[in-house]
N, C-alpha and C positions, 0 to 999 in steps of 0.2 A: 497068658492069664489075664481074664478081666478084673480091673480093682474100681474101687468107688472113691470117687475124692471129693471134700470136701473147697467146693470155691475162696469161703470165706477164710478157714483156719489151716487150709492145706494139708489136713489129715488123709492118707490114703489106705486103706484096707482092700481087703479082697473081698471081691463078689457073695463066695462061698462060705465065710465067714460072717458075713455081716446079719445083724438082728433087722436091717431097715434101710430103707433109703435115705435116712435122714442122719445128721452126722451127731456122734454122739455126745465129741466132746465140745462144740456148739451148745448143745443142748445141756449138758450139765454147767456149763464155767461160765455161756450169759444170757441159759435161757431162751436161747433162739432156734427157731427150728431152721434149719439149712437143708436142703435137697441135696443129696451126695449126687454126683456124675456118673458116667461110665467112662472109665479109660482104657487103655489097654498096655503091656510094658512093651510092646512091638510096634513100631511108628504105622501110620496107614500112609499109604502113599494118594491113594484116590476117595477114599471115603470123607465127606464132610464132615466137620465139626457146625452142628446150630447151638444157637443162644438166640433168645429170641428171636429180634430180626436180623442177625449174621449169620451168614455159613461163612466156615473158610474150610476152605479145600487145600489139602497141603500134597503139595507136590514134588516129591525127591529124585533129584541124580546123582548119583553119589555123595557130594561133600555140599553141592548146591539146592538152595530149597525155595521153592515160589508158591507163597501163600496167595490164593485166588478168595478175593474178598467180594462178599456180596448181601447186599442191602445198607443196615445204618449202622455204623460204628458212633457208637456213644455210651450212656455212663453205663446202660445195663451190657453190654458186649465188650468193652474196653479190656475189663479185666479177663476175658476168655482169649480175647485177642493176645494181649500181654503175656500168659499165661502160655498157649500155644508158641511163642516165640523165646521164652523160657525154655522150656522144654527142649525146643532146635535148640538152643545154643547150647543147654550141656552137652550136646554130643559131639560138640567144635567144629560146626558148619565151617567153610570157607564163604559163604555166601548164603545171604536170605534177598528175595528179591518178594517187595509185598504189589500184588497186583492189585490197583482200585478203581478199575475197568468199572466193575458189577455196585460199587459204593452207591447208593443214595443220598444218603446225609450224612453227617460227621458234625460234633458238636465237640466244646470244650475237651470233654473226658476222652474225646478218641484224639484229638490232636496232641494231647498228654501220652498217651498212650503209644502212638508213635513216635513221639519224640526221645520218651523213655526207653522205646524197642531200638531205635537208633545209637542209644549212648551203651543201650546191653551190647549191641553189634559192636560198635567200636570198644568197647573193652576186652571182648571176649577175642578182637581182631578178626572179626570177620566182616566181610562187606556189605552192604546194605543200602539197596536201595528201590522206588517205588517206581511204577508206573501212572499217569495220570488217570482221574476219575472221569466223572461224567462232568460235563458242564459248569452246574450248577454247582457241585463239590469242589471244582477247580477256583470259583468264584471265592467259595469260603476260603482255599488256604491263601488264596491272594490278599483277600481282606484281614486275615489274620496276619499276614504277611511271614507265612513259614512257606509258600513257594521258594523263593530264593534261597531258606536255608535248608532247605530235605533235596537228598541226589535220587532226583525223577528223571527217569531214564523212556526212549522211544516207547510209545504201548505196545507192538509186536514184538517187543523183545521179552517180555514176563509170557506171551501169546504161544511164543514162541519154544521157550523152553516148557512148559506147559502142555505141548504137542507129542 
């Protein structure tokens, strides 16, 4: 079944129900128009998620999941990022492994954003960890100096499982 969800207030309805794309109770409690989504209650194994400039592609093996990230993880993508990794874990992954192969940029709200997907992992007990980015991305988390604290693991191995 397709349902619509709302990003900002996390309201989810059904497709066939709904009067609109836009969310409703957004719009009456602060007045904001919000673009509802499309989700679905069945995980896709190969179909993207976009938000702007991210796709992530989510990729299942049984209990293992490796999210293929690609373009800029920052303030407008962070929370779909976040949100997709929510989702994995209610259903008690053993393992999420984020690949940031395809990454361009990364700014505050996305280093937030993994660091929060990290601390979900670890509560929920399940493992978590990244693959390195492109260069110039590896540059930023050096400089932010969260290299040394996130478990970035070989790039062929998120490549790898991926295959």
């Amino acid at each position: 079944m397709i349902k619509l969800k709302c990003l900002n207030c996390g309201l989810t309805v059904r497709r066939e129900g709904s009067d609109g794309d836009f969310c409703p109770r957004c719009l009456s409690r602060e007045n904001r128009v919000i673009q509802l989504i499309n989700i679905s209650d069945q995980q896709a194994t190969a179909s993207p998620a976009t938000t702007g400039r991210l796709t992530i592609q989510t990729i299942s093996r049984g209990d293992s999941h490796t999210l293929v990230l690609k373009g800029e993880l920052d303030i407008s993508s962070a929370p779909i990022f976040e949100g997709t990794v929510t989702d994995i874990c209610a259903n008690g992954p053993t393992e999420i492994v984020v690949d940031m192969g395809g990454v361009e940029f990364v700014d505050s709200s996305g280093f937030n954003a993994i660091l929060r997907t990290k601390a979900l992992c670890d509560k929920h007990g399940c493992e978590f960890s990244m693959t390195p980015a492109q260069r110039r991305v590896e540059r930023a988390f050096e400089s932010s100096r969260l290299l040394d604290k996130l478990p970035f693991r070989k790039p062929g191995t998120a490549a790898d499982a991926a295959s």
